[in-house]
C-alpha positions in Angstrom: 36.4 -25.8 -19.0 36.9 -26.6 -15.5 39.6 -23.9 -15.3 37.8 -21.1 -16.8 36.5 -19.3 -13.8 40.0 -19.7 -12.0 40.8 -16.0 -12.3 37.1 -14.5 -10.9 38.0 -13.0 -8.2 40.9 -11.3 -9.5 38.3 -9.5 -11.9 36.8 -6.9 -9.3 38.6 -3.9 -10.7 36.2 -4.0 -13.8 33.4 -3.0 -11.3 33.3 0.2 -10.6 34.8 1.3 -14.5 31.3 0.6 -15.8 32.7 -2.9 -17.0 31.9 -6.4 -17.0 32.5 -9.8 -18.4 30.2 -12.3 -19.7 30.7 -15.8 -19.9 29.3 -16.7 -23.9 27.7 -20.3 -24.2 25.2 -21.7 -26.5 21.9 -23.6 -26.3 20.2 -25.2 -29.3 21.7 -23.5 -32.9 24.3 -21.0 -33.4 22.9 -17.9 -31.3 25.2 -17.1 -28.3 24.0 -16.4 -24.8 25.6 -14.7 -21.9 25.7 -14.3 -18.5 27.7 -12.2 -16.1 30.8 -13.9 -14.6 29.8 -12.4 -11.3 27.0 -14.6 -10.8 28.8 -17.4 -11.9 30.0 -19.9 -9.3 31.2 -22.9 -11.4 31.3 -24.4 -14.6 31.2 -28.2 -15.6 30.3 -31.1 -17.5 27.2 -32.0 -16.7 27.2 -34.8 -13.9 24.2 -37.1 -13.3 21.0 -36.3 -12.6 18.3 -37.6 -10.7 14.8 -36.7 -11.3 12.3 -35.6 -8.3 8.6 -36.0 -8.5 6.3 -33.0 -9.0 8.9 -31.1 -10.4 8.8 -28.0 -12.3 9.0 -29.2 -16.5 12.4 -26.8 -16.6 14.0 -29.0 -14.0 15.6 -31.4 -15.7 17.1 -33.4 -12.4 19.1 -32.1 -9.1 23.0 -33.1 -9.0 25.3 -34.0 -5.8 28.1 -31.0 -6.3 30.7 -30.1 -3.8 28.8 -32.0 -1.0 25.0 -30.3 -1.6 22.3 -30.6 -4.0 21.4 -27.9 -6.3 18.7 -27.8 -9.1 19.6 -28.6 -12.6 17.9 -26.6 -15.4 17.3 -26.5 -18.9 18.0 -22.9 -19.8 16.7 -23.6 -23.7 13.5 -25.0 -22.0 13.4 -22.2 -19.7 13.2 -19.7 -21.9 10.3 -21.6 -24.0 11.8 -23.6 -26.5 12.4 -27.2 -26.5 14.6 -29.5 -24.3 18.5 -29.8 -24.4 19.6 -33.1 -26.1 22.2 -35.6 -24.9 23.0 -34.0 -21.8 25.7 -35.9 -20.8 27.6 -33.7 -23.2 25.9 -30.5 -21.7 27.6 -28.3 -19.3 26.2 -26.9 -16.2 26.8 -23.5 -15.0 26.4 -23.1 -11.5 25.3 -19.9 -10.7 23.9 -17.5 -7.5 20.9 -15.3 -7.9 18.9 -14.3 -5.1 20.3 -15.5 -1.9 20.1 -19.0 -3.8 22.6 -21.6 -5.9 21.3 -23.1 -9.0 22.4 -24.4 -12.0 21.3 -23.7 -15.7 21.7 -26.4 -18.3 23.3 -25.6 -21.5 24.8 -27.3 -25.1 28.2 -25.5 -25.0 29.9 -22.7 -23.0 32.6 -20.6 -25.2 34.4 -18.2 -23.5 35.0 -15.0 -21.1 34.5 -11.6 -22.9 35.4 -8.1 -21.4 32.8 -5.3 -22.4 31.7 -2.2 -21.1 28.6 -1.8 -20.3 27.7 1.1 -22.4 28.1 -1.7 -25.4 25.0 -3.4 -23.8 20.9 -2.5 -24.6 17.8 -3.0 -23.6 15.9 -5.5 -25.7 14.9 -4.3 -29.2 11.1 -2.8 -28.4 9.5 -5.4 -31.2 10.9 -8.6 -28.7 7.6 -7.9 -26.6 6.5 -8.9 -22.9 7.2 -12.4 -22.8 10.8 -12.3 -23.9 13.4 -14.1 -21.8 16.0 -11.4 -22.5 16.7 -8.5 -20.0 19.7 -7.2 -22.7 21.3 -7.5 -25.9 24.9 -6.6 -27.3 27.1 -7.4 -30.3 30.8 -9.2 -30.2 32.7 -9.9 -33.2 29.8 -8.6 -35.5 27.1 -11.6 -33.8 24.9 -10.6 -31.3 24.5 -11.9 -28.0 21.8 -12.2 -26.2 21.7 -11.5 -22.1 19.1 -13.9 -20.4 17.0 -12.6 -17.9 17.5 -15.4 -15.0 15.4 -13.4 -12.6 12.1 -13.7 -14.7 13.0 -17.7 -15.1 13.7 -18.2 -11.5 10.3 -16.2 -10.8 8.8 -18.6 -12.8 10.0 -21.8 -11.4 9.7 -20.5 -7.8 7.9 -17.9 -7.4 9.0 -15.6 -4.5 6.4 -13.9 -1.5 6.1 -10.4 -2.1 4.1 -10.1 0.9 5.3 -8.3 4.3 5.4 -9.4 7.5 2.5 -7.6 9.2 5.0 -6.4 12.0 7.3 -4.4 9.9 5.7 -1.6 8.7 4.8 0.7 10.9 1.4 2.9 11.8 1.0 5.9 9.1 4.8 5.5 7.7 3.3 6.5 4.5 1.4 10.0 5.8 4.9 11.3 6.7 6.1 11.4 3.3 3.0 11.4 1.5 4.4 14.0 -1.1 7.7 12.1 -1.6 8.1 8.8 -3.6 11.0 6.2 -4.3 12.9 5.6 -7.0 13.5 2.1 -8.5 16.4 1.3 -11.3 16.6 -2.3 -12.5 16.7 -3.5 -15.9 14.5 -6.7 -15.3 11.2 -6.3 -15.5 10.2 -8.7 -12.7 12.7 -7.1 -10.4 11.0 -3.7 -11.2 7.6 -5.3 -10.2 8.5 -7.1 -7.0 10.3 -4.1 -5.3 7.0 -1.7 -6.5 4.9 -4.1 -4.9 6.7 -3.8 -1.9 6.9 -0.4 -1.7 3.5 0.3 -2.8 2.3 -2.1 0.0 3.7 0.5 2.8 1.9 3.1 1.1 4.6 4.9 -0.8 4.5 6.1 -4.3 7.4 4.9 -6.8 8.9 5.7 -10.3 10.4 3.0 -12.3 13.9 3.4 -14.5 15.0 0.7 -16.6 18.9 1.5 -15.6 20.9 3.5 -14.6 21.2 6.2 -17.7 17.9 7.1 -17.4 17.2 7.2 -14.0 19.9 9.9 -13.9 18.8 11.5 -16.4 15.4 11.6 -15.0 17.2 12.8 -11.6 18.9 15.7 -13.7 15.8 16.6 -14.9 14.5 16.9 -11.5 17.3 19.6 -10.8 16.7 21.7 -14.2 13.4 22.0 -13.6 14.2 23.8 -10.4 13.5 21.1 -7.8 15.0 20.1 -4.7 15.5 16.2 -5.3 16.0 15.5 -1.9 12.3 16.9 -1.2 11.3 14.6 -4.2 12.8 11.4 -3.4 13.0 9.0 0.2 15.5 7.4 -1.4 16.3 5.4 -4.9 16.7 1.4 -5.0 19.1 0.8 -7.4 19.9 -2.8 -9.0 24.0 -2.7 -9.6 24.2 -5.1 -13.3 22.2 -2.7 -15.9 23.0 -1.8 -19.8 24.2 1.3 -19.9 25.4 2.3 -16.9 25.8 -0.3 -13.9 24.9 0.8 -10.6 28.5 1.6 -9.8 28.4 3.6 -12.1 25.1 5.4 -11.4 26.1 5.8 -7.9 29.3 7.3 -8.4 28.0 10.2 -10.7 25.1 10.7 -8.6 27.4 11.4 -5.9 29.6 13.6 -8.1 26.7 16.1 -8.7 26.5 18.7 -6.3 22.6 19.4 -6.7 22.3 14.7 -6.0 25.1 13.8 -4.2 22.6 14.0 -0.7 20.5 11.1 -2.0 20.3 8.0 0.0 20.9 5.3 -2.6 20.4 1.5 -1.5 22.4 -0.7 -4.0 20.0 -3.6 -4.2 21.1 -7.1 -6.3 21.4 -10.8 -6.3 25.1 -9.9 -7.0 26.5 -11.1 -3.3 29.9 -11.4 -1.2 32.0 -9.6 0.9 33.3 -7.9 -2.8 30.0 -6.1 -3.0 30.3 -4.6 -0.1 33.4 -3.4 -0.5 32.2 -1.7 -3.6 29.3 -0.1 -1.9 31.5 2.2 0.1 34.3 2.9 -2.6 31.2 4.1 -4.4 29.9 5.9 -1.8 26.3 4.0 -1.6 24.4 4.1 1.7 24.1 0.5 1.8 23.5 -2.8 0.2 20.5 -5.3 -0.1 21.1 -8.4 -1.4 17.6 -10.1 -3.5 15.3 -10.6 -2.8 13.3 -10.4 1.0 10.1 -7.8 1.2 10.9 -7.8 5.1 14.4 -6.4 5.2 13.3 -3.9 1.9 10.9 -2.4 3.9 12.4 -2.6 7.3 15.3 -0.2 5.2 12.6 2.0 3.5 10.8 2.4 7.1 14.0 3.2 8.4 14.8 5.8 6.0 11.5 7.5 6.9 11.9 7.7 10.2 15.3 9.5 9.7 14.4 11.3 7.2 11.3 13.0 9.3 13.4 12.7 12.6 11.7 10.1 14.6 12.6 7.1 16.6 10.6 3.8 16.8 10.9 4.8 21.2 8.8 8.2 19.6 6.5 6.0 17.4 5.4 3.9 20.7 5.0 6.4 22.6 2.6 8.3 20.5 0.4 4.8 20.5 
């Protein structure tokens, strides 16, 4: 297993084509999981754990790997079933989500699968709130269900949603009082923290699960006769959605005449050089990686300002 993530970086091409892979393991039963290679640092057998006081009940231990320490999880307890058994067969996947390496606990990792994803849905509607799934698909007639490792890692550590009281600037929100932001994410959570954030500075949002419908809702927009640019500041757009990816999104955004002016921030806790890469193939305006309030609305404030022609020099003087 060591030697199945060898190839990872020679995968980029799939970005950008509406592609991905998922790496396919297994907690407790016969129901596969995945989780997208991208995020993926490592995989291994798990190594020894030691156990830290006052922990969170998901934490099973922290591990000494490649000369750090990094959280151990029990993905079958995070996602509200019992604990792993014998985990000194488990394997570990060492992942990155959020500006942070941790590792998730798991019974048995499979294999790498190439889909597209147009082949991957939202959660069937009866799965409810509290479901740990942000995505479902089907390989080989089984289904496969995509975790939602945002919501668990909001869970175990919660993250500020506050602003600094320093970055948002006097009456940012009475320049564009009859504009709002548009947010795309398939995770629920993520959909939540960036509305909060945005909602703190004033500023109205709408919420798209990914990236289908939010251009769908954009092309709507333009039928009904409306200038979208007068509509929107800007959208916020995760870049791993069912459907259509953020890639994706951005790409055919761009390719419509009546859209292609919107300033689109490509917002994910995808990171790496590789991402940014892709953000100007695609033609995005920039990337954020997940998730810091500060530097969201330190771009958001910027966007205002240019949008309504203003300089921070002009915003002092007038104080």
């Amino acid at each position: 297993m060591a030697g199945v993530l060898d190839t990872v970086n020679q995968r980029t091409q799939l970005v950008g084509q509406n592609r991905l892979e998922l790496l396919l393991f297994r907690l407790k039963g016969k129901q596969i999981y995945g989780i997208n290679v991208f995020k993926v640092k490592e995989v291994l057998q798990c190594p020894p754990l030691n156990e830290i006081p006052n922990r969170n009940h998901i934490v099973r231990g922290v591990a000494h790997i490649r000369g750090g320490t990094i959280s151990i999880m029990d993905m079958n307890l995070a996602i509200g079933r019992t604990e792993l058994d014998d985990i000194t067969n488990c394997f570990v996947i060492i992942t990155e989500y959020n500006r942070s390496t941790q590792g998730f606990l798991v019974a048995a990792v499979e294999r790498i699968v190439n889909i597209n994803w147009e082949s991957i849905h939202p959660p069937p509607r009866g799965a409810g709130r509290e479901n740990y799934l942000t995505a479902v698909t089907e390989i080989e007639n089984q289904l496969v269900e995509i975790i939602d490792v945002e919501k668990i890692l909001a869970e175990v550590n919660p993250l500020s949603e506050e602003i600094s009281s320093d970055v948002i600037e006097d009456g940012i929100a009475e320049r564009v009082v009859q504009k709002h932001v548009l947010i795309v994410d398939d995770s629920t959570i993520a959909r939540k923290q960036i509305q909060r954030v945005i909602e703190q500075m004033g500023i109205k949002t709408t919420l798209k699960k990914d990236g289908r419908e939010a251009l769908e809702y954009l092309e709507g927009l333009v039928e009904a006769g409306k200038n979208v640019e007068q509509e929107l500041i800007l959208v916020i757009s995760d870049i791993e959605m069912p459907e259509m990816d953020g890639y994706t999104f951005t790409a055919e955004v761009r390719a419509n005449p009546a859209l292609s002016k919107l300033h689109i921030v490509l917002h994910t806790s995808l990171s790496g050089v590789f991402n940014q890469a892709m953000v100007k193939k695609v033609g995005a305006d920039s990337f954020l990686a997940k998730f810091n309030p500060d530097d969201l609305a330190r771009h958001v404030n910027s966007r205002v300002l240019e949008m309504t022609g203003e300089s921070l020099v002009n915003i002092e003087d007038e104080e």
